[in-house]
C-alpha positions in Angstrom: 0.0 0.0 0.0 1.3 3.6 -0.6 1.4 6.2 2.1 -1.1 8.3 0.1 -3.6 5.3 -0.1 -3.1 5.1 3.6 -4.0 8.1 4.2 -6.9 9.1 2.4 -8.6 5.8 3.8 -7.4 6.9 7.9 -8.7 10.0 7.6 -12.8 8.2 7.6 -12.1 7.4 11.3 -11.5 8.6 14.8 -8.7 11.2 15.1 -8.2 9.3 19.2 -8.3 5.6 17.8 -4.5 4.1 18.4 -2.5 2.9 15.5 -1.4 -0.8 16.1 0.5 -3.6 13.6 -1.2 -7.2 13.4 0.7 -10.1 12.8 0.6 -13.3 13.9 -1.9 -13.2 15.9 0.0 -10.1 18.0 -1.3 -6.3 18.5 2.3 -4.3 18.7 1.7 -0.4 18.6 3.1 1.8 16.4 5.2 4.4 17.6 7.2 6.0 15.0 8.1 6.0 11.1 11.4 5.5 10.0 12.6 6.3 5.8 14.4 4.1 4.5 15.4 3.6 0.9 12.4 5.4 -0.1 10.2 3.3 2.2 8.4 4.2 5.3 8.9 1.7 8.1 6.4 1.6 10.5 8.5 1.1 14.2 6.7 -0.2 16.7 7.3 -1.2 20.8 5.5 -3.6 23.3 6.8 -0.9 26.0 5.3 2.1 24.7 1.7 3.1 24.3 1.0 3.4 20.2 0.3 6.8 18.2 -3.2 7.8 17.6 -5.0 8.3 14.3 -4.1 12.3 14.4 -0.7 11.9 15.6 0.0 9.0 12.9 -1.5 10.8 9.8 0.7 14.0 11.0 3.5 12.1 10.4 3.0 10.0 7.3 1.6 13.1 5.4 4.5 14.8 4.2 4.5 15.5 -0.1 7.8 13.3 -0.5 6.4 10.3 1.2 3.1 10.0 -0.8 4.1 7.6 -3.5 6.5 5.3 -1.0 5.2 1.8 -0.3 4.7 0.9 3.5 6.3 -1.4 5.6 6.6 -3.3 9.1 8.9 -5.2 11.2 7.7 -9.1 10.8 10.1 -11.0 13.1 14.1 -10.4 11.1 12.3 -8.7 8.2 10.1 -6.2 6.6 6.6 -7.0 5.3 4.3 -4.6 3.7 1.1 -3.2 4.5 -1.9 -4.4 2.2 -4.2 -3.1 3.9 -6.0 -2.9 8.1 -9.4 -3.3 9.7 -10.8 -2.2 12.7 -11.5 -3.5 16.3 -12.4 -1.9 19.8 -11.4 1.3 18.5 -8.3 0.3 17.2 -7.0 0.6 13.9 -5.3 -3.0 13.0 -2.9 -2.6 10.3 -1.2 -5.7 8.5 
């Protein structure tokens, strides 16, 4: 998915829902973007309490990161982001 699809599709819900990554079967938050090789990589931490909507979309929307595929940390490796759904007021990317 590209940022821009990302965000066009986030900005339909809550500005206060958090921001987590799904994968196997595991909710980790996401608490920061990172640029690398012209794709965003979506950091996350069990420690740390997870962006919300507003704070994420602030972040991703920058002009020069619009057409950049997404990505996440999936054990030693990245995965990207096709796509998220929604559960107890949480938006559940993967």
């Amino acid at each position: 998915m590209r940022t821009i699809d990302l965000i066009l599709l986030l900005n339909d819900f809550k500005k206060n829902n958090r921001i987590f990554v799904e994968s196997n079967d595991q909710k980790l938050p996401v608490v920061d973007i990172e640029i690398v090789d012209d794709e965003v990589i979506l950091k996350t931490s069990s420690q740390m309490h997870g962006l919300k909507n507003w704070e994420f979309l602030i972040l991703l929307n920058q002009k020069a990161y619009y057409e950049m595929p997404i990505f996440f940390n999936n054990k030693n490796s990245h995965q990207q982001l096709f796509g998220f759904r929604v559960a107890n007021d949480c938006l559940l990317l993967g």
